[in-house]
Every structure is written in C-alpha cells, then in structure tokens.
ROZAZA-234455 format. One record per residue: residue in three letters; residue number from 1; y, z, x of N, C-alpha, C, O, CB in turn. Coordinates in Angstrom, 1 decimal. Glycine has a CB too. Example, Ala and Ser with C-alpha at 12.3 -4.5 7.8 and 13.67 -1.06 7.14 Angstrom:
{ALA; 1; {-5.7; 7.8; 13.2}; {-4.5; 7.8; 12.3}; {-3.3; 7.8; 13.2}; {-3.3; 8.5; 14.2}; {-4.5; 9.0; 11.3}}
{SER; 2; {-2.2; 7.1; 12.8}; {-1.1; 7.1; 13.7}; {0.0; 7.9; 12.9}; {1.1; 8.0; 13.4}; {-0.6; 5.7; 14.1}}
END
This chain:
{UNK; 1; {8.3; -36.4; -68.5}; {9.3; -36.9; -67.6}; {10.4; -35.9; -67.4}; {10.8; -35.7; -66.2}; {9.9; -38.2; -68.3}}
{UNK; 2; {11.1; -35.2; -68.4}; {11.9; -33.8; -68.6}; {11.6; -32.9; -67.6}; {12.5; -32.1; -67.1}; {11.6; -33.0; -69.9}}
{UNK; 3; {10.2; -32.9; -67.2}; {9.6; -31.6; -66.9}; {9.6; -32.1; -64.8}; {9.8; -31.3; -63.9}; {7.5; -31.3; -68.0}}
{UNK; 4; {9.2; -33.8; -64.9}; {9.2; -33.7; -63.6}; {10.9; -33.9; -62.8}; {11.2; -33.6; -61.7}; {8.2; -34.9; -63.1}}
{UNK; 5; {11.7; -34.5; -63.7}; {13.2; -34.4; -63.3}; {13.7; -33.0; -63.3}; {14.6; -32.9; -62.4}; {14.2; -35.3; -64.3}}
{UNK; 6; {13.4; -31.5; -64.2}; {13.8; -30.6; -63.6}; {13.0; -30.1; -62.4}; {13.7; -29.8; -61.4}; {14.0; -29.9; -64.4}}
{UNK; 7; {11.9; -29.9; -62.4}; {11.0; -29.9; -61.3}; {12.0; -30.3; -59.7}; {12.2; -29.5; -58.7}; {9.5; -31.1; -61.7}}
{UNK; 8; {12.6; -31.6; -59.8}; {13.1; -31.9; -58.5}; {13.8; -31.4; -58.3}; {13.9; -30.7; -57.2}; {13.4; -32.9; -58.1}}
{UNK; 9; {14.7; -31.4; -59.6}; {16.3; -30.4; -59.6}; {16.4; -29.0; -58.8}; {17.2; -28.6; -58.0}; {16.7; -29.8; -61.3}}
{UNK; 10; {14.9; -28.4; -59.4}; {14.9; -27.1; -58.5}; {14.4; -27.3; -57.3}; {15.0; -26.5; -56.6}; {14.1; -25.9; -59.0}}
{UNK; 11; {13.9; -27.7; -56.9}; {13.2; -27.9; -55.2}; {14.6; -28.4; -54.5}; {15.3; -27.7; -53.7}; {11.6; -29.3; -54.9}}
{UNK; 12; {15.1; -29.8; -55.0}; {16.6; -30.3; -54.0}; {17.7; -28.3; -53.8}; {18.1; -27.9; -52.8}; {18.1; -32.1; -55.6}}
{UNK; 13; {17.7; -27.5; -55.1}; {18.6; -26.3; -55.3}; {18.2; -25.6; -54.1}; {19.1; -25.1; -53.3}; {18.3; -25.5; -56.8}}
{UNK; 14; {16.5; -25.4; -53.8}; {15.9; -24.1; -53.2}; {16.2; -25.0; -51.3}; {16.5; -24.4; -50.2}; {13.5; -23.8; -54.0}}
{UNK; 15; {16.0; -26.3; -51.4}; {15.9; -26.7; -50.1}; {18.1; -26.8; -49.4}; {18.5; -26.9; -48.2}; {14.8; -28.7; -50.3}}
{UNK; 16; {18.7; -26.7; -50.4}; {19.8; -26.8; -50.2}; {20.4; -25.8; -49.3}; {21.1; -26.0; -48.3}; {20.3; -26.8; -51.3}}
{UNK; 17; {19.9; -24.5; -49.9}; {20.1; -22.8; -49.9}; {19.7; -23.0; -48.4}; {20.6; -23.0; -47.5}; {18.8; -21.6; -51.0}}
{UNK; 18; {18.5; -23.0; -48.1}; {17.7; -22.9; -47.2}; {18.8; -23.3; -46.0}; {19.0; -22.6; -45.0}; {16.3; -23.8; -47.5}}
{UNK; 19; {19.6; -24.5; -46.3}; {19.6; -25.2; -44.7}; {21.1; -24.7; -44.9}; {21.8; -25.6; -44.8}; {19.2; -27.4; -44.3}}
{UNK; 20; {21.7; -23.8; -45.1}; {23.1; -22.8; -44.9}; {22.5; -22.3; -44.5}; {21.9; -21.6; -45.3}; {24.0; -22.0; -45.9}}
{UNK; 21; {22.1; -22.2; -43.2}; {21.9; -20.3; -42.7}; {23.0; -20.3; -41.4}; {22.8; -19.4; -40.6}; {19.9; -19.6; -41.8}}
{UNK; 22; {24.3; -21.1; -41.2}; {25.4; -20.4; -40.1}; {26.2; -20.0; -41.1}; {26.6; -20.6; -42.2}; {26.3; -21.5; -38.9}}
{UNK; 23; {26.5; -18.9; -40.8}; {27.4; -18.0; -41.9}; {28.8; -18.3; -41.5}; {28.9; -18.9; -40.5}; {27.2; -16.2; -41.9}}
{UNK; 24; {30.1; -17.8; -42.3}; {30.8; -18.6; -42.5}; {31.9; -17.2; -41.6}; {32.3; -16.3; -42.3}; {30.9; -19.2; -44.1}}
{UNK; 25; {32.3; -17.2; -39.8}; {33.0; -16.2; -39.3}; {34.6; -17.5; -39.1}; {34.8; -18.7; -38.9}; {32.0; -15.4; -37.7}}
{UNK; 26; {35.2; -16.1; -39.3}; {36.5; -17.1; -38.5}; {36.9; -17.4; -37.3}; {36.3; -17.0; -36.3}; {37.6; -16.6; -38.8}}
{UNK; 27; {37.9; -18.1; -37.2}; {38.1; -18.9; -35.9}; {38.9; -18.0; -34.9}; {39.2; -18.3; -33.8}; {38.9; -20.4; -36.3}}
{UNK; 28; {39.4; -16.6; -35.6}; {39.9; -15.8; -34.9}; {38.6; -14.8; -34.2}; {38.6; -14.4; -33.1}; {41.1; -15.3; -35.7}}
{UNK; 29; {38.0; -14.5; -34.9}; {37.2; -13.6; -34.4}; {36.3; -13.4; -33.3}; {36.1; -14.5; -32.9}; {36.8; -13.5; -34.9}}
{UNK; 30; {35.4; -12.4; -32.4}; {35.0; -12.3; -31.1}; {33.9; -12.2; -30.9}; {33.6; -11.0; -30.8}; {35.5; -11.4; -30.6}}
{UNK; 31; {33.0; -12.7; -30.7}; {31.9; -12.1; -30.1}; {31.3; -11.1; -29.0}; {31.9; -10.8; -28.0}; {31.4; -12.7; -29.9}}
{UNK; 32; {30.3; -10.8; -29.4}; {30.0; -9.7; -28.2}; {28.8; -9.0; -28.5}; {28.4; -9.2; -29.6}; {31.1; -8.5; -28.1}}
{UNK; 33; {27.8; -8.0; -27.6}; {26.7; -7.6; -27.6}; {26.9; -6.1; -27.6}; {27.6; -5.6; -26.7}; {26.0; -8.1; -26.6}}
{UNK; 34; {26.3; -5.2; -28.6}; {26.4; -3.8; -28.5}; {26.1; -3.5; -27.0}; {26.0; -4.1; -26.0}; {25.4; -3.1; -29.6}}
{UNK; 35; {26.0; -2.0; -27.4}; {25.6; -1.5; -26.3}; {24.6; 0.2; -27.1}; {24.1; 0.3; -28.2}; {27.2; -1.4; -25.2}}
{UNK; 36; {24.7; 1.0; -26.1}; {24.2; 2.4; -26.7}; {25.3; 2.9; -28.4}; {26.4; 2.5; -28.8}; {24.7; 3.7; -25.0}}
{UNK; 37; {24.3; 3.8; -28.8}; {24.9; 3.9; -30.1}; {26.1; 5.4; -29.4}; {26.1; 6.0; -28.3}; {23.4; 4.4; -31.5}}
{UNK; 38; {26.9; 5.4; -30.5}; {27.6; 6.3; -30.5}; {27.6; 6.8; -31.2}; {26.8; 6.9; -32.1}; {28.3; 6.2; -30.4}}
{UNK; 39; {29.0; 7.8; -31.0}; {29.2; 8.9; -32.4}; {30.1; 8.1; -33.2}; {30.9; 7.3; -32.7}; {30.1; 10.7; -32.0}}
{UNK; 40; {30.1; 8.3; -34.5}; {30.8; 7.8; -35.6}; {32.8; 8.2; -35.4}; {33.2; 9.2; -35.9}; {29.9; 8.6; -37.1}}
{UNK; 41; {33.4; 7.5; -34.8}; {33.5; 5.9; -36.2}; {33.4; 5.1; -34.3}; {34.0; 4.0; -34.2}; {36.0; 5.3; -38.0}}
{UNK; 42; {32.9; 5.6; -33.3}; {33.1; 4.5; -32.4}; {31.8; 3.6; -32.5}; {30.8; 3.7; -33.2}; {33.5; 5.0; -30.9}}
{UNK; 43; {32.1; 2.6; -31.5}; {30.9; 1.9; -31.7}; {31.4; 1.0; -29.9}; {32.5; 0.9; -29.4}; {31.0; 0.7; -33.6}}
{UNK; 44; {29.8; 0.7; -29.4}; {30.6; 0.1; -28.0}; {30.0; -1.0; -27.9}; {28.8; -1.2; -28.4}; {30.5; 1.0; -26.5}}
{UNK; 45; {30.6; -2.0; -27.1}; {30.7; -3.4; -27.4}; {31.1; -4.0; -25.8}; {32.2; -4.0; -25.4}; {32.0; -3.8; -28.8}}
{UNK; 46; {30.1; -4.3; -25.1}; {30.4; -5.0; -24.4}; {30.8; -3.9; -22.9}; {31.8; -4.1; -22.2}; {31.4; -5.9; -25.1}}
{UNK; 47; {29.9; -3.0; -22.8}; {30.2; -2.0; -21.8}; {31.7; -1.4; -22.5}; {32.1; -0.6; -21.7}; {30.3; -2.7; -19.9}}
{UNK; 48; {32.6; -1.4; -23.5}; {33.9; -1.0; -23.6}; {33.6; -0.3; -25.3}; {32.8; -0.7; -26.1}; {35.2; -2.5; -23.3}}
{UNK; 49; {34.7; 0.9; -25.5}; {34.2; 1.7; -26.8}; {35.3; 1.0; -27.7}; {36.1; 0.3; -27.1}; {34.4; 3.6; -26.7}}
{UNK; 50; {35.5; 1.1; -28.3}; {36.5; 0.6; -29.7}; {36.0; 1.6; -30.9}; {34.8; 2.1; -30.9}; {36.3; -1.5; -30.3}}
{UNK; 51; {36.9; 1.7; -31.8}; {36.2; 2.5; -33.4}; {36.5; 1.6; -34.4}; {37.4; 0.8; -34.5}; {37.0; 4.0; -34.0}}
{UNK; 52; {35.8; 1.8; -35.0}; {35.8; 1.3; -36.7}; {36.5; 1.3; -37.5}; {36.6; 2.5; -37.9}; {35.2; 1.8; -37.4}}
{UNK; 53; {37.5; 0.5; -38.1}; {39.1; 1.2; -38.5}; {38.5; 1.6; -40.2}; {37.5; 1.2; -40.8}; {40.8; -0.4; -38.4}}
{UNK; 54; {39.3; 2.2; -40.6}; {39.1; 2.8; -41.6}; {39.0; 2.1; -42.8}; {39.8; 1.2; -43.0}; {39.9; 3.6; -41.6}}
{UNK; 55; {38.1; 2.3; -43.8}; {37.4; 0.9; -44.3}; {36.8; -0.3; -43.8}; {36.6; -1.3; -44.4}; {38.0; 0.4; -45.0}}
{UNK; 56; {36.6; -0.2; -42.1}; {35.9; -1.1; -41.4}; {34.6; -1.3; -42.5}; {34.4; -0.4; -43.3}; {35.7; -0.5; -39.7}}
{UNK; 57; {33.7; -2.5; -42.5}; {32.5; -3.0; -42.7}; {31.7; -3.2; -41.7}; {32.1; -3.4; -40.5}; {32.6; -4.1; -43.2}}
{UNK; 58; {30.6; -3.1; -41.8}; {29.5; -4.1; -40.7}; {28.7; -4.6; -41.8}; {28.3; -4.1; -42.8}; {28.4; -3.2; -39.4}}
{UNK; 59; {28.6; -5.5; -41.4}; {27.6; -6.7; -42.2}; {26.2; -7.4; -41.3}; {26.4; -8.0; -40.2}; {28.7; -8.3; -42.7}}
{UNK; 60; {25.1; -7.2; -41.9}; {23.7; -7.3; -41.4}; {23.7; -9.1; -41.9}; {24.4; -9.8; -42.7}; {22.4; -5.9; -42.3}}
{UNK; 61; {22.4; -9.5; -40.6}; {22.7; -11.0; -41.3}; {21.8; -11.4; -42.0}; {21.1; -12.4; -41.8}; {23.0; -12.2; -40.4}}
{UNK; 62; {21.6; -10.7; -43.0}; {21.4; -10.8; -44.7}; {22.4; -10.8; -45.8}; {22.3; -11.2; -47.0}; {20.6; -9.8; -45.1}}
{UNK; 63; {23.6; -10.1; -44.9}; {24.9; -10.5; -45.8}; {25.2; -9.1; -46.4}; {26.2; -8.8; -47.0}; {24.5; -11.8; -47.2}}
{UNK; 64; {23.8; -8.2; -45.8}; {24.1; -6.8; -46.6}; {25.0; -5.8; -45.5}; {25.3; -5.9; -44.3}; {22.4; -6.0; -47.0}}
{UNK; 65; {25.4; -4.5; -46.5}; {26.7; -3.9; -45.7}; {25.5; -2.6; -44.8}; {24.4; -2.1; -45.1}; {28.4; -3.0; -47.2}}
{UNK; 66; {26.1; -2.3; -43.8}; {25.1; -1.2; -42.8}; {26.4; 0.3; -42.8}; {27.6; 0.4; -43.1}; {24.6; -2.2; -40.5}}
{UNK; 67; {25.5; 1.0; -42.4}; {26.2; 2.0; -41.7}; {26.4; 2.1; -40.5}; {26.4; 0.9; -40.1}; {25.7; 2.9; -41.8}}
{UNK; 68; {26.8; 3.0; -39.5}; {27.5; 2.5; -38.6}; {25.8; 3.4; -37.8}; {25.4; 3.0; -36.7}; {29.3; 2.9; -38.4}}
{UNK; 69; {25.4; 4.3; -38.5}; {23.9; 4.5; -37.7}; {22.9; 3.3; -37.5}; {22.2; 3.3; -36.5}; {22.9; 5.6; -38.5}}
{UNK; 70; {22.9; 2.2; -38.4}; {22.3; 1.8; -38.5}; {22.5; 0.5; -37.1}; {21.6; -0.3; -37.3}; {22.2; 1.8; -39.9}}
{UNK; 71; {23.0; 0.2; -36.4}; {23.2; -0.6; -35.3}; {22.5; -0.3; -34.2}; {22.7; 0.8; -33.6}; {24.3; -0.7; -34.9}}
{UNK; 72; {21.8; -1.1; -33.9}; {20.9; -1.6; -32.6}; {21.1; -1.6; -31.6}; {21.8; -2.6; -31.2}; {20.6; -2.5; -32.4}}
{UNK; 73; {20.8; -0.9; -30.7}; {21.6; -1.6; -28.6}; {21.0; -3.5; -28.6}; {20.0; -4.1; -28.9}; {20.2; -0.3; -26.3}}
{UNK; 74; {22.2; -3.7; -27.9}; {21.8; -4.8; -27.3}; {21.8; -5.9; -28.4}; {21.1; -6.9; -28.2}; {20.5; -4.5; -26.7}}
{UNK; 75; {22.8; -5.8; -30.1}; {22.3; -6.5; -30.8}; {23.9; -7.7; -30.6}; {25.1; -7.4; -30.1}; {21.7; -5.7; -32.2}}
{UNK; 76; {23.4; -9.2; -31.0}; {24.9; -9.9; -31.0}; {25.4; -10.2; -32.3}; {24.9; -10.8; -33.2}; {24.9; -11.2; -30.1}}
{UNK; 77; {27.0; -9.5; -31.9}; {27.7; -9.5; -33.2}; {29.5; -10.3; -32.9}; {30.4; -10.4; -32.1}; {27.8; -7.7; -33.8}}
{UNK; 78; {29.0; -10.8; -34.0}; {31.0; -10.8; -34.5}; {31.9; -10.1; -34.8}; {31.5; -9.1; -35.2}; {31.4; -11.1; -35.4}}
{UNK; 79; {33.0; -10.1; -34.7}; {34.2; -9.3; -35.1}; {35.0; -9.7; -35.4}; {35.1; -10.9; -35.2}; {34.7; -8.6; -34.6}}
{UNK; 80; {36.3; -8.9; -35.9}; {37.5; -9.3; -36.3}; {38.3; -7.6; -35.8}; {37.8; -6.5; -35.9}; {37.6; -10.0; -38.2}}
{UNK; 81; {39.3; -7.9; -35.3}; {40.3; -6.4; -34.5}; {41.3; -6.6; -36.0}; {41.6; -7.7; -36.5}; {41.5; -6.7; -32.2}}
{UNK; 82; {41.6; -5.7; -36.3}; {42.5; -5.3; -36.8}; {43.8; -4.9; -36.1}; {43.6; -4.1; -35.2}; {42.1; -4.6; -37.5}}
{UNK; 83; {45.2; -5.2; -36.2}; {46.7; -4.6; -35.5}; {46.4; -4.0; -34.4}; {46.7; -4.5; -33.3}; {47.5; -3.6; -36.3}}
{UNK; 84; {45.6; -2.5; -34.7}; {45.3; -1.1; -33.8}; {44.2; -1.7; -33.1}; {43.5; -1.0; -32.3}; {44.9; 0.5; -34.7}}
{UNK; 85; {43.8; -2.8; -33.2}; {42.8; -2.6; -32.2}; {41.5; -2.1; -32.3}; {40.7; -1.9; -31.3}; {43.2; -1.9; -31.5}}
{UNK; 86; {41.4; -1.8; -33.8}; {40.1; -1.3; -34.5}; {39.4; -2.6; -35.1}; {40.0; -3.6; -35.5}; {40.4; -0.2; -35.7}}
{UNK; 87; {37.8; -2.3; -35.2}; {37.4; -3.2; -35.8}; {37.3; -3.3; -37.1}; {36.5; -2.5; -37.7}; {36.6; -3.2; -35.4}}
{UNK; 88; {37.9; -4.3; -37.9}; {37.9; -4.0; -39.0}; {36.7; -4.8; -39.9}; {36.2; -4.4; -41.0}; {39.2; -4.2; -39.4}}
{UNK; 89; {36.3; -5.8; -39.3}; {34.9; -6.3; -39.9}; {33.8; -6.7; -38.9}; {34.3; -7.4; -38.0}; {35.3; -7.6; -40.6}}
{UNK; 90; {32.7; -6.6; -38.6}; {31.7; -6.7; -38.1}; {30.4; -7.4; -38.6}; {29.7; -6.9; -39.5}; {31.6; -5.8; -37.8}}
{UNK; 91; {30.1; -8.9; -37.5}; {28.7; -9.1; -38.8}; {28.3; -9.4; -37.7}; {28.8; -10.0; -36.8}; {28.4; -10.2; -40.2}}
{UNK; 92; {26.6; -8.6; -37.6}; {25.5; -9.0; -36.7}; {24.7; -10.3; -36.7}; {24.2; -10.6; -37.8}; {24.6; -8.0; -36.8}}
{UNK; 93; {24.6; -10.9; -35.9}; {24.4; -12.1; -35.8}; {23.2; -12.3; -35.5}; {22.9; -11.7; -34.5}; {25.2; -12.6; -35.1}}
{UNK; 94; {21.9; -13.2; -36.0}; {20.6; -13.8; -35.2}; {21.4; -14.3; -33.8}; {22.6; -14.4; -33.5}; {19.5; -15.3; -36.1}}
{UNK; 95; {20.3; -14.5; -33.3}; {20.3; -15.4; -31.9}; {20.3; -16.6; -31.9}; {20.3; -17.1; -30.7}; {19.3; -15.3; -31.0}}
{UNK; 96; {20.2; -17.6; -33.0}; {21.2; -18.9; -33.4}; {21.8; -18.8; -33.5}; {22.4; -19.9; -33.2}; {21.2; -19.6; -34.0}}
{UNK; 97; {22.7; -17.9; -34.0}; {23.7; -17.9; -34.8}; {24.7; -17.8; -33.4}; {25.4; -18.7; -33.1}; {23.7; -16.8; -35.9}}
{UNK; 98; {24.3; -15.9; -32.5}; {25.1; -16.1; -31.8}; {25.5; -17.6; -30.7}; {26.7; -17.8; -30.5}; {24.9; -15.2; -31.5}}
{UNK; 99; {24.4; -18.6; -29.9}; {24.7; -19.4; -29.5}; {25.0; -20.5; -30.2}; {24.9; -21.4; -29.4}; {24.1; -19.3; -29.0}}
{UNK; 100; {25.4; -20.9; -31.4}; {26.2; -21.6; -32.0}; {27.7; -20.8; -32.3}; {28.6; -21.4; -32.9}; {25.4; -22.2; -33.1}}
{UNK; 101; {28.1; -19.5; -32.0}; {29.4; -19.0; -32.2}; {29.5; -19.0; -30.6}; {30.6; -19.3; -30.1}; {29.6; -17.5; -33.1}}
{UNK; 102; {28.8; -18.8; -29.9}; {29.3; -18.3; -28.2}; {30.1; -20.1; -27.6}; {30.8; -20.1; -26.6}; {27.2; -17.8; -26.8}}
{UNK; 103; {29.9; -21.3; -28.5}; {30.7; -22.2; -28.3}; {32.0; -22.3; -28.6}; {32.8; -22.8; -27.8}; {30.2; -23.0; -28.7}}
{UNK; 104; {32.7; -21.7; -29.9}; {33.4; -21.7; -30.5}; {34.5; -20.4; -30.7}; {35.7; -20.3; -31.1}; {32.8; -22.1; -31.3}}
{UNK; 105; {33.6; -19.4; -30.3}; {34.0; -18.0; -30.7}; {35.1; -17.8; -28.8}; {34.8; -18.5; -27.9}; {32.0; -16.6; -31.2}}
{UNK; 106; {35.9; -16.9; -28.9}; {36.0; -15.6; -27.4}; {35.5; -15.1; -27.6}; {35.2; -14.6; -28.7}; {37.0; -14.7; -27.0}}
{UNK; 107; {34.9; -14.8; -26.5}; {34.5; -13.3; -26.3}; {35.4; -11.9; -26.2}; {36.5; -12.0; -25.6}; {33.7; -13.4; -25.1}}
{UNK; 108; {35.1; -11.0; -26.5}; {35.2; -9.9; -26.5}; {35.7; -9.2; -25.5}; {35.0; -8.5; -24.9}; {34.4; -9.5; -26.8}}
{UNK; 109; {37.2; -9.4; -25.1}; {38.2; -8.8; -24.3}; {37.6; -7.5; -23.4}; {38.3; -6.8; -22.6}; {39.4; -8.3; -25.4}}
END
C-alpha cells in the first residue's frame, strides 16, 4: 500500500513539472524576432541593431545561458532594455510561447 501511495506521489510530481512550460517573462518586457547574426556585443532584432549591455544574459528555452554566437536568424525572443537602451536580459522563446507573449507582451520599438 506504501509502495502504491508513493508510486502516485511521483507521477502527480513528474505530471505537475510537465504542464509549466510558459516561462515566467515580465510585464515590462518586448518581444521580437532576430534577424542576421552580428558582431559581438550587437545583436539585431527586428530589422534594428541594439547591443548587449554589459553582463547582458541570453537565456535558451531550456532555461540555459547561450553566447551571443550562439543565436539563430529569425528566432522569437524576449527582452528587457536596460536605462541605455541595451539589452540587458534576453530569453528565446518556442513558438507557443511566443504567441501566448505576442498577446500580452509590446513589441519591440
């Protein structure tokens, strides 16, 4: 009986996990679609160039941190601008994801 009440415990744990997959962006932040890669620290977004502010992130949506080689044309991401106008955080988004942010989110000035 021990064995089938933990048994559920872990399946309700694993099915829990599972059904989080909109990640958690703020209500200030922008969306937008890369474009061609650049030279480091810019990055271009939406036909327009912006850079990476210093200790900028990008975040893959696995949650893991990228380089700035590592970005895709054409991929859709989030942001946050820092003061200057730099990006200070970046997370690439699936294509659910972005059309459940493209309701909620601006777009990208």
């Amino acid at each position: 009986m021990l064995l089938v009440f933990f048994l559920l415990q872990l399946l309700t744990a694993s099915a829990n996990s599972r059904a989080q997959t909109l990640r958690e962006v703020p209500p200030d932040a922008f969306i937008a679609r890369t474009n061609t890669q650049r030279v480091y620290p810019e990055i271009s977004l939406n036909s327009k160039t912006y850079q990476l502010a210093p200790g900028g992130r990008i975040i893959d949506s696995n949650n893991r941190s990228l380089t700035h080689n590592q970005l895709i044309s054409n991929a859709p991401v989030a942001l946050r601008l820092d003061t200057n106008h730099q990006i200070s955080l970046l997370w690439l988004l699936s294509e659910s994801e972005y059309t459940q942010y493209k309701k909620s989110l601006n777009q990208l000035p």
